[in-house]
C-alpha positions in Angstrom: 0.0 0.0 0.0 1.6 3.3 -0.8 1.5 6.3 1.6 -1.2 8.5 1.9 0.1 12.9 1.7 -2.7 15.4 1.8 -0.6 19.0 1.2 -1.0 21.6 3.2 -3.9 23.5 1.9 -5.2 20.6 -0.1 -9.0 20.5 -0.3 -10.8 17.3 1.2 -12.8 16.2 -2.1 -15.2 13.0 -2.0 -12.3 11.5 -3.9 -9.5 12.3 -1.4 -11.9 11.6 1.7 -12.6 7.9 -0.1 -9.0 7.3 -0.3 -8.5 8.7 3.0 -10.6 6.4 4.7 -9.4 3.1 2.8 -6.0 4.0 3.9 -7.2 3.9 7.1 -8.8 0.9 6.9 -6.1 -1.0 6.0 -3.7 0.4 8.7 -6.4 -0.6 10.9 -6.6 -3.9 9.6 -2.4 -3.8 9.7 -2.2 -3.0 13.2 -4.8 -5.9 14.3 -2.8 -8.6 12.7 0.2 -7.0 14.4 -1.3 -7.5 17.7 -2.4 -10.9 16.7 1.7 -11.7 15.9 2.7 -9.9 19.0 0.1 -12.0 21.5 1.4 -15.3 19.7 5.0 -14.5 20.4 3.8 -13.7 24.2 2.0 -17.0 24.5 4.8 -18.7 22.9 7.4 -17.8 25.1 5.3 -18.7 27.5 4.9 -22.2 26.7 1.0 -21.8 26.2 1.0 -23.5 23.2 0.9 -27.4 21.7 1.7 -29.0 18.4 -1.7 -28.7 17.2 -1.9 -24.8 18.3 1.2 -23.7 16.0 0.9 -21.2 14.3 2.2 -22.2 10.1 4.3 -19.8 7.6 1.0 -17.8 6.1 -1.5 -17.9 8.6 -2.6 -15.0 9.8 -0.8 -14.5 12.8 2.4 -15.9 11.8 5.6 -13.6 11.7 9.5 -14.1 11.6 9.5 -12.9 14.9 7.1 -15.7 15.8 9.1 -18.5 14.3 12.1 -17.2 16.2 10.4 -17.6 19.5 8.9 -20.6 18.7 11.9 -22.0 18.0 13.4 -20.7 21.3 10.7 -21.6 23.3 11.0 -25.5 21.4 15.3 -25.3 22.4 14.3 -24.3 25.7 11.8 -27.1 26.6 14.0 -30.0 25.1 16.9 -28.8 27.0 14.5 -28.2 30.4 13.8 -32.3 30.2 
C-alpha cells in the first residue's frame, strides 16, 4: 500500500476523503494482525502452546518474529527435560 500525503492546503474532495478512509482501513486492519503476531509471540514464550496450536508460515498470525520464539521456546523445553 503506498503512503497517503494530503498538502497543506489541499482541499478534502469526495475523492481524497474515499482514499482517506481506505488508507485507514487497511492500517487498521495492519495494526490488528500486528497484535495478533505480537500475542502469539507472548504466548509462545510462555509455553502456552501445543503442536496442534502452531501457528504455520501464512496464517494469519504468523511472523518471523514468531518462528524465532517458537523455535526458542522449542530449544528451551527440550533442553528443560
Amino acid at each position: 500500500m503506498k503512503n497517503y500525503t494530503l498538502k497543506v492546503g489541499e482541499l478534502f474532495t469526495d475523492q481524497k476523503i474515499k482514499e482517506l478512509q481506505e488508507y485507514l482501513k487497511a492500517k487498521d486492519e495492519e495494526t490488528e494482525q500486528l497484535m495478533v503476531q505480537l500475542a502469539g509471540c507472548s504466548v509462545v514464550a510462555l509455553g502456552g502452546t501445543n503442536k496442534e496450536q502452531v501457528v504455520k508460515a501464512g496464517d494469519y498470525g504468523w511472523s518471523a518474529s514468531y518462528q524465532d520464539v517458537l523455535e526458542l521456546r522449542l530449544r528451551y523445553d527440550k533442553l528443560k527435560k
